[in-house]
C-alpha positions in Angstrom: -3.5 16.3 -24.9 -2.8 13.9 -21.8 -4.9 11.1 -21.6 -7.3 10.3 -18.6 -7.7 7.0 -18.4 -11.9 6.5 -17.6 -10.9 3.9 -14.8 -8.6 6.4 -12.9 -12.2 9.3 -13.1 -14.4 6.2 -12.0 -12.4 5.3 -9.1 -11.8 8.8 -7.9 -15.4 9.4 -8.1 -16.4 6.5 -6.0 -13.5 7.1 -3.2 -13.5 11.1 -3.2 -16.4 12.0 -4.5 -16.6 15.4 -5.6 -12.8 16.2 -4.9 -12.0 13.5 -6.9 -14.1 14.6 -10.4 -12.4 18.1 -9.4 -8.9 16.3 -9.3 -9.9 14.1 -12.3 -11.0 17.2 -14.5 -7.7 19.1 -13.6 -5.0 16.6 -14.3 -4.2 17.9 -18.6 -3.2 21.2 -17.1 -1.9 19.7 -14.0 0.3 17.6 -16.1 1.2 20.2 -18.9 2.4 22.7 -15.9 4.8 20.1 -14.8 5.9 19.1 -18.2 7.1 22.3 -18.7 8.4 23.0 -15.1 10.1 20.0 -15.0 11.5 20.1 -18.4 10.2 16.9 -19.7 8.4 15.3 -22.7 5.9 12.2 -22.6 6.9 8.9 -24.2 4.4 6.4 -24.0 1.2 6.1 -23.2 -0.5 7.4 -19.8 -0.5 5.1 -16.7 -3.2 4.5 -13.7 -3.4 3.1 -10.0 -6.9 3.5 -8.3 -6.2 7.1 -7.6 -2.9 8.3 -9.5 -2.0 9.3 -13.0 1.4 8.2 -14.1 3.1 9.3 -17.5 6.3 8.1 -18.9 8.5 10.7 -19.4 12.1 11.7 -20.6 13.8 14.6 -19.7 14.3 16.9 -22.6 18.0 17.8 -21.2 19.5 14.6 -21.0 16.9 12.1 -22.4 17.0 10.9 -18.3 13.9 8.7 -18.4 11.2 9.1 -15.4 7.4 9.2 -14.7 5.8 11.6 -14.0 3.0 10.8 -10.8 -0.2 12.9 -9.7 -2.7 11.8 -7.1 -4.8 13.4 -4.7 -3.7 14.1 -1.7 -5.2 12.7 1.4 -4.1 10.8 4.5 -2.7 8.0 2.4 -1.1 9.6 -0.1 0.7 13.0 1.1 3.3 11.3 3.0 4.6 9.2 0.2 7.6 12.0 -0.5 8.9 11.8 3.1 9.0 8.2 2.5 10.7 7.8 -0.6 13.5 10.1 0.7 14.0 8.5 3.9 14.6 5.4 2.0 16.4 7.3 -0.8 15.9 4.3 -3.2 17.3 1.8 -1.1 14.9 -1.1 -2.1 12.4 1.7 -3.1 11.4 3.6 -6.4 13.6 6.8 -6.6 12.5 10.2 -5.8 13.8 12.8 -8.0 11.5 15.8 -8.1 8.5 16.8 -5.9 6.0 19.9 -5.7 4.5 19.8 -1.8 1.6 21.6 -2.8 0.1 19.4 -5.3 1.8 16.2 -4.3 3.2 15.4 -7.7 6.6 13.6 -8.0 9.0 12.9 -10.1 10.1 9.4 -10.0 12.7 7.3 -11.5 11.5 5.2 -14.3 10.7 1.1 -13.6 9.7 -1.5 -15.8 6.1 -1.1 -15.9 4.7 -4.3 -17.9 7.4 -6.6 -15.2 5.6 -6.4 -12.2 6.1 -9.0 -9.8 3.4 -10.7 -10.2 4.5 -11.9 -13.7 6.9 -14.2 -11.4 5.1 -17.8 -11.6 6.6 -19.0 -8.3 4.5 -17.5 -5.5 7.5 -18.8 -2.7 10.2 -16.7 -5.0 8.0 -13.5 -5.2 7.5 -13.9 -1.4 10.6 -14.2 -0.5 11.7 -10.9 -2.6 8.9 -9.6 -1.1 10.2 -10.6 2.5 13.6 -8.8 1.5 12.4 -5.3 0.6 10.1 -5.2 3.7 12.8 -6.3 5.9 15.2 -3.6 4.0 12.5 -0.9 4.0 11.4 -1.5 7.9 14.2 -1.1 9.1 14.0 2.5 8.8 12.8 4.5 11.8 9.4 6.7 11.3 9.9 9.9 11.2 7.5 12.7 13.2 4.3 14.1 11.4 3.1 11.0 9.5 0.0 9.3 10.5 0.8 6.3 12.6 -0.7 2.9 13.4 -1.7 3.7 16.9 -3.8 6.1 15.9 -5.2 3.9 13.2 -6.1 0.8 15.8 -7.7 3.1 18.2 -10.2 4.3 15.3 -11.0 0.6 14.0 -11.2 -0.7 17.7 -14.0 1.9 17.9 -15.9 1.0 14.8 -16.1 -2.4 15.6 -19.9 -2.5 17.9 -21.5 -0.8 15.1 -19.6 -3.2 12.4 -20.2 -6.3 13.8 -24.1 -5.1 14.1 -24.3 -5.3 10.5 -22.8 -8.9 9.8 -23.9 -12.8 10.2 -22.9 -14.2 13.2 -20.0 -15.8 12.1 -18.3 -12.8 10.2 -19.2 -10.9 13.3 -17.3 -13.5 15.3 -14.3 -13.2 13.4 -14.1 -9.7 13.3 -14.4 -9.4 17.0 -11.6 -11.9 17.4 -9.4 -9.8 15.3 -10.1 -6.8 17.4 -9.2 -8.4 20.7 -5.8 -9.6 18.8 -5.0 -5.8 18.1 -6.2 -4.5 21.7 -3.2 -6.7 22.9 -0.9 -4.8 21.0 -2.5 -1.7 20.7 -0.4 -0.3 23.3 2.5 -0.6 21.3 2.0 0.1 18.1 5.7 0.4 16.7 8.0 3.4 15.1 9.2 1.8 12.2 8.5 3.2 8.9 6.2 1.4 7.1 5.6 0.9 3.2 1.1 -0.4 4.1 0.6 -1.9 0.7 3.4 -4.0 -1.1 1.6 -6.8 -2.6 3.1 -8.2 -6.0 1.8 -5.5 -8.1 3.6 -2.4 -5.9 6.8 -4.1 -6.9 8.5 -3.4 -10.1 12.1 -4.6 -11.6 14.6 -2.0 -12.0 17.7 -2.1 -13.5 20.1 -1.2 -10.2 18.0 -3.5 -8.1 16.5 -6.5 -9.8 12.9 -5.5 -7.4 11.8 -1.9 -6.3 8.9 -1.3 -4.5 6.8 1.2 -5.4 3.1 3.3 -4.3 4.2 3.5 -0.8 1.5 4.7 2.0 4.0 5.8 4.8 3.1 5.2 8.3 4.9 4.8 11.6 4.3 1.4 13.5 4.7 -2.0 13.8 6.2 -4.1 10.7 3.1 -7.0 11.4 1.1 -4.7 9.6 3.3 -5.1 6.5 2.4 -8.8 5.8 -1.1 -9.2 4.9 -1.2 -8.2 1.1 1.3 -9.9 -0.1 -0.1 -12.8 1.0 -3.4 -12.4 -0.5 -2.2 -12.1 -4.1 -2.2 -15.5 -4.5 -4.1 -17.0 -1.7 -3.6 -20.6 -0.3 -4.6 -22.0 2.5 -2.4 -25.1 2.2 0.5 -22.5 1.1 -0.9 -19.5 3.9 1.3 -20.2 6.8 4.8 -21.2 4.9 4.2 -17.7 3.4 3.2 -16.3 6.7 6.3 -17.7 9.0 8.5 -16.5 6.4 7.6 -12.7 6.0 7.1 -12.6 10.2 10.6 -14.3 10.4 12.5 -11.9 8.1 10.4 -8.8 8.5 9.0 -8.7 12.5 11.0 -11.3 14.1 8.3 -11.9 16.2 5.6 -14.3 15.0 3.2 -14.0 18.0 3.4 -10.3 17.0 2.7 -10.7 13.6 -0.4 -12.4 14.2 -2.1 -9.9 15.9 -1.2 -6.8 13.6 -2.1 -9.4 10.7 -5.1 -9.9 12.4 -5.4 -6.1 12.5 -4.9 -6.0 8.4 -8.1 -8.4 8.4 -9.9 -5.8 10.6 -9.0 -2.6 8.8 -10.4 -4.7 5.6 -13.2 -5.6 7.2 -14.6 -2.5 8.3 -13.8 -0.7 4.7 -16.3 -3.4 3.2 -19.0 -3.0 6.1 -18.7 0.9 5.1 -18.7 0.1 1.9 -22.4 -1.5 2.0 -21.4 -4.7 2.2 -23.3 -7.4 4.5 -20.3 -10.1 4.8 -16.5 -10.1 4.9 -14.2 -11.0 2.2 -14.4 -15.2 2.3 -10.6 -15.2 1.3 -9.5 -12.4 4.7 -11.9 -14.8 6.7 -10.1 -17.7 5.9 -6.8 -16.0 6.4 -8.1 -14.6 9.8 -8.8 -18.1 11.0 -5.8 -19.7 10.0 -4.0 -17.1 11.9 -6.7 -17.4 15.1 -6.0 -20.8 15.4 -2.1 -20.1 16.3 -3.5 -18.1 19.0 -5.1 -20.8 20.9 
């Protein structure tokens, strides 16, 4: 029997509801039918992000040793394939099998217990970070995957109705942010973009020392790269060495960078406001301010 971890059915009850029990309540068979497709055995035990199911794997063949990934499809997820092959491992988890229908993938096989955040020096892991952004950005977007101008035009509109539902000085800073992304909303970028590689979406390999994995693919500007990496370990003496150097290497464009950083802080924003919550995130506000006060 495969293992459902109980964190993996909570989480995709709270984000998808319905869908998500459904997907939750599924994945044994799901995973048996590509065991056996696939020709694979399970060798360890079961894995789990907030919405995918990850299970070490050999393949019976050749004792090639993979994991085995299911997640719900949605916006975020479904164009994680495309990605992976455009970057065909170059700085990137490996793609090696994938089923379009359900969404599950085959990938190749990372150290799972050496994540990047078990590096002490938050400089170092930024600066590896800065290297597989710059490496993975450079790729051009390709056509059909969601993109980050659509994505600013849907937070700019949500913004009156957030900032009704905040203190004044949340409200303030979340309004400052949107008028940093309606300067650059009207050029929004075509680079292909990883969305979530903080220290934990980065795991060694043994033909790269790093490999980022968990991508989100989306076309647009590499500013909206930096932000997660530089919460993991958040600073505000440390914030702006850490910003400089991932809007040197990755954007090339630090005026850039702030606003599409600025835009990160937004998107945040208005998941917690729709998430119930009364006040931003004191860590993003403190960011968002740093970053504000390059602007004047």
């Amino acid at each position: 029997m495969i293992h459902v971890p109980e964190e993996l059915a909570q989480s995709q009850a709270k984000y998808n509801g319905d869908a998500g029990r459904a997907f939750v309540a599924g994945l044994p068979a799901l995973a048996e039918e590509f065991l056996g497709r696939w020709g694979l055995r399970v060798t360890g035990p079961s894995m789990h992000g907030v919405v995918s199911l990850v299970l070490p794997v050999e393949r019976v063949a050749d004792g090639t040793r993979a994991a085995l990934k299911m997640q719900l499809l949605d916006e975020e997820t479904e164009g994680e394939p495309t990605g992976l092959r455009l970057w065909d491992g170059a700085g990137v988890v490996r793609l090696l099998d994938h089923d379009a229908p359900t969404g599950t993938m085959l990938l190749e096989r990372l150290d799972e217990v050496r994540p990047l955040s078990t590096v002490a020096d938050t400089r170092e892991a930024l600066r590896i970070v800065a290297g597989l952004l710059a490496r993975l950005v450079a790729v051009p977007a390709p056509e059909g995957i969601r993109t980050l101008g659509d994505i600013a035009a849907g937070m700019l509109a949500r913004v009156p109705e957030a900032v009704a539902r905040l203190g004044a000085d949340d409200a303030a800073v979340l309004r400052d942010c949107a008028a940093a992304v309606r300067e650059v909303a009207g050029e929004p970028g075509d680079r292909l973009l990883h969305w979530d590689l903080h220290f934990g979406n980065v795991l060694a390999g043994k033909r790269e020392p790093w490999l980022a994995i968990d991508p989100k693919p989306l076309a647009g500007d590499p500013g909206f790269e930096l932000l997660p990496a530089l919460m993991d370990r958040f600073d505000p003496d440390g914030f702006l060495w850490g910003f400089d150097l991932l809007a040197d290497e990755v954007v090339g464009d630090r005026g850039r960078a702030v606003a599409w950083t600025l835009g990160r802080v937004l998107q945040n924003g208005l998941w917690d406001v729709a998430d119930g919550e009364s006040a931003l995130d004191a860590e993003q506000v403190a960011a968002a301010r740093i970053l504000l006060a390059r602007r004047v």
